[in-house]
C-alpha positions in Angstrom: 11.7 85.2 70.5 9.1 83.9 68.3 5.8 82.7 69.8 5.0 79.0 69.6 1.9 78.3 68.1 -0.3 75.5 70.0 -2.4 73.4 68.5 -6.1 73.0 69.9 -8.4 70.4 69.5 -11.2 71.0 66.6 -14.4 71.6 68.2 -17.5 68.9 68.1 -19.2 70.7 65.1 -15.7 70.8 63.1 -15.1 67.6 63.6 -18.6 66.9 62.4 -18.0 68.8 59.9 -14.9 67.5 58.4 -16.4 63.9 58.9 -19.3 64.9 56.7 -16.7 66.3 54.1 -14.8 63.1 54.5 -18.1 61.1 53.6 -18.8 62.7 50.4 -15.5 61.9 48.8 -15.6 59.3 46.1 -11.9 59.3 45.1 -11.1 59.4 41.3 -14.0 59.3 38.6 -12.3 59.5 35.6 -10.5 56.6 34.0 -7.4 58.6 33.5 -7.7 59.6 37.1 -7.8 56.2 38.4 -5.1 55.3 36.6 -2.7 58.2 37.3 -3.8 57.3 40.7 -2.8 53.9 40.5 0.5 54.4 39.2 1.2 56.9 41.9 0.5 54.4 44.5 3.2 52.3 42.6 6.1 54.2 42.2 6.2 56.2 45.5 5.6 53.0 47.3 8.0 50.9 45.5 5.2 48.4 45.4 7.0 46.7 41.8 10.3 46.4 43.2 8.8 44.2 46.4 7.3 42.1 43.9 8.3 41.6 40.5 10.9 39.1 39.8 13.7 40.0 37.2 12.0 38.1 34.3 8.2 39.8 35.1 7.4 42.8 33.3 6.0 45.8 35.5 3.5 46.9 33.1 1.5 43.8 33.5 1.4 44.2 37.4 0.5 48.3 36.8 -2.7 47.0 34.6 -3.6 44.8 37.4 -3.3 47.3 40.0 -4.8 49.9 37.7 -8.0 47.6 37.4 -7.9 47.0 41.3 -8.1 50.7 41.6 -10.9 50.6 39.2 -12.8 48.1 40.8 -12.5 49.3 44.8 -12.3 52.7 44.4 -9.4 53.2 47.3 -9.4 56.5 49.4 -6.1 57.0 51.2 -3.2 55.4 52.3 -5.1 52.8 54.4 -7.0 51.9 51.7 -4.6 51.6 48.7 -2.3 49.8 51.2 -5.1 46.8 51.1 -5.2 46.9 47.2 -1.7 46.5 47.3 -1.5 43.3 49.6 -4.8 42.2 47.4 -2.7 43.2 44.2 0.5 41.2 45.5 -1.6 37.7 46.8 -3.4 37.7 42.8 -0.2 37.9 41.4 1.7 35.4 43.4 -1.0 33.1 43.4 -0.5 33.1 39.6 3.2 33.3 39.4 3.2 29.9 41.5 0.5 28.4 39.1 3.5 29.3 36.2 5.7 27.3 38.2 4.3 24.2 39.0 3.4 23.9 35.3 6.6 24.9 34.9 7.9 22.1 37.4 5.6 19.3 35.4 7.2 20.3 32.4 10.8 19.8 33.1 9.6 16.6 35.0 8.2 15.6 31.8 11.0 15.8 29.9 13.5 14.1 31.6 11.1 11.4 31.8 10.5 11.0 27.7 13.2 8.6 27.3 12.4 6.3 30.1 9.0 6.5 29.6 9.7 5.8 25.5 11.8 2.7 25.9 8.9 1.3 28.2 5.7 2.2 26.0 5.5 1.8 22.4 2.9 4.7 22.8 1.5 6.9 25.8 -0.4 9.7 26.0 0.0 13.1 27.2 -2.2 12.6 30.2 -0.5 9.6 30.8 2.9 11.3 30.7 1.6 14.0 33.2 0.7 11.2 35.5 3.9 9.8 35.9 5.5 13.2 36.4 3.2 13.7 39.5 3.8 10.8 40.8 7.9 11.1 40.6 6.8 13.7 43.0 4.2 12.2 45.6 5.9 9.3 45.3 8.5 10.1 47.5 8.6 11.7 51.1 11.6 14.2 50.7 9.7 15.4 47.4 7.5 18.3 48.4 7.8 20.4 45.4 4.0 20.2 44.8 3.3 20.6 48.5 5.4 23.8 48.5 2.9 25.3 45.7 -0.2 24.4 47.1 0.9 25.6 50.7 1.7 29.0 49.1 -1.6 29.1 46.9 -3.3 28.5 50.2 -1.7 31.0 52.3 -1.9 33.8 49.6 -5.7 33.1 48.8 -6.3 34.2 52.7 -4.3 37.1 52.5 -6.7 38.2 49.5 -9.6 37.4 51.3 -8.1 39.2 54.6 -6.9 42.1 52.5 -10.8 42.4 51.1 -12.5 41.9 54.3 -11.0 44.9 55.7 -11.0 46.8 52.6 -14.8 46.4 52.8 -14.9 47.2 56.3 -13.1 50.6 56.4 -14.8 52.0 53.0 -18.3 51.3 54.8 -16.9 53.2 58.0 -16.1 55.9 55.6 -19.3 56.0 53.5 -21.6 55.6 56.8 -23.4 59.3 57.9 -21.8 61.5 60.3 -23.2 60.5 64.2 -25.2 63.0 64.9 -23.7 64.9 68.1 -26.4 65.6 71.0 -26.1 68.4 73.2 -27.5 71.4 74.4 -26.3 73.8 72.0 -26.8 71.8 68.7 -30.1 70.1 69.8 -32.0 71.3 72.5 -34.5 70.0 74.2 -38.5 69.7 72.9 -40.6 71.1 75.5 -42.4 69.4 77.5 -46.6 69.5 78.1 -47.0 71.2 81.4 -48.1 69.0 84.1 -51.9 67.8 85.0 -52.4 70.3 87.8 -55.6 68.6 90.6 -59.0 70.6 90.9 -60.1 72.2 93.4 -62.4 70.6 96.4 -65.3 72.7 95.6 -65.7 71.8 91.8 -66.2 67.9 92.7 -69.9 67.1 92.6 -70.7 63.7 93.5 -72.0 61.2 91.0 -75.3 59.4 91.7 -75.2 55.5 91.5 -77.5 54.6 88.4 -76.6 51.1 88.2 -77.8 50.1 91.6 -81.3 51.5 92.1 -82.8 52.1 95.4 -84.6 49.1 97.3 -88.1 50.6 97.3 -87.7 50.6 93.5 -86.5 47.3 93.4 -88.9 44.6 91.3 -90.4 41.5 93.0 -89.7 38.3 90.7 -92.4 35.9 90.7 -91.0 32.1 90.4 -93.4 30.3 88.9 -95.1 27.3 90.5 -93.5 24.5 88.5 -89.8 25.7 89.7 -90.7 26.4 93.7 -89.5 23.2 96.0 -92.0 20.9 96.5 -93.6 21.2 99.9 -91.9 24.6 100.6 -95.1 26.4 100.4 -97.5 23.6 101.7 -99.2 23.6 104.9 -101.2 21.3 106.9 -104.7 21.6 107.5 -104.2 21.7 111.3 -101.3 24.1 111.0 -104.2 26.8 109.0 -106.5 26.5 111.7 -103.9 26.6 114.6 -103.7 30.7 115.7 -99.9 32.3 115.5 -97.7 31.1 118.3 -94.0 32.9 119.0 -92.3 30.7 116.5 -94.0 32.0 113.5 -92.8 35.4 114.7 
């Protein structure tokens, strides 16, 4: 009976590891490497059979998508996938612009004779004119509004298709996270703790900003800024002798 092999998880450094890998991967460099890349995404996808039409030729859309891959660079299947969609939406948009000229054309046409009978000459301009207006002219005629509809709804899937494009490539060109732990990053030491001194290595500090009040100076005000009468006695109050009150 043969053993079944179980799968483990990879461990926080190979998964680091193959992150960091990951990261450093540019995709093709060459131009004949982005282009055998480019057709590979093509034919194993059957991207031209979604979206080439029987009268389109696939080597035009393989030169688009050949310069797409140029351009963005796409690393794996997520990637290419959104070139693709970006790829598809450009050529769409531009298959529809074919047809509504297209659409004036034939409008234009069957409207020569008409429009020949009734002017002796009219312009080209003029001519187009009348062909748009066979066709906003009339409320069950939304040819035109079928195109522009389209245009509009393809031109967000291209900028959809980019924004996420742009998105994933800086998720995989961003560093590694660096993973903290014990065995990978350790601690820094810490400074060892103040430690309090002993009682008999205080000493105690004299007061030199308040001097003793022997030493303190007497401030003589002079006469000119002492309170009028505060010093002035009576004559009869110098020859009267010290009675309790002045005590």
């Amino acid at each position: 009976m043969s053993e079944k092999r179980i799968s483990r998880p990879a461990s926080p450094k190979k998964a680091a590891a193959s992150r960091a890998n990951g990261a450093k991967s540019r995709g093709p460099l060459s131009p004949e490497g982005k282009a055998r890349s480019s057709q590979n995404a093509i034919r194993h996808g059957g991207y031209t059979d979604a979206i080439l039409l029987g009268n389109e030729d696939p080597a035009d859309l393989q030169a688009l998508f050949a310069d797409f891959t140029a351009r963005f660079n796409p690393i794996g299947l997520a990637e290419i996938g959104l070139v693709e969609e970006m790829v598809a939406a450009h050529w769409r948009i531009r298959r529809y612009w074919f047809a509504e000229s297209a659409t004036l054309d034939m409008e234009m046409t069957r409207q020569q004779p008409a429009l020949d009978e009734k002017y002796e000459l009219i312009s080209e301009p003029a001519r187009l004119s009348h062909a748009i207006e066979h066709f906003t002219s009339q409320p069950e005629s939304q040819t035109l509004h079928f195109y522009h509809r389209i245009e509009s709804r393809l031109r967000r899937h291209f900028s959809r298709a980019l924004s996420d494009l742009i998105k994933i490539q800086q998720m995989r060109l961003a560093p590694p996270p660096i993973i903290k732990n014990e065995e990978t990053n350790p601690p820094a030491p810490q400074p060892p703790a103040p430690q309090p001194l002993p009682a008999s290595q205080f000493k105690p500090v004299p007061n030199e900003y308040q001097p003793p009040h022997s030493q303190a100076k007497l401030v003589n005000v002079p006469l000119s800024l002492q309170p009028k009468g505060a010093f002035e006695l009576h004559e009869s109050e110098c020859d009267r002798p010290p009675g309790p009150s002045d005590l």
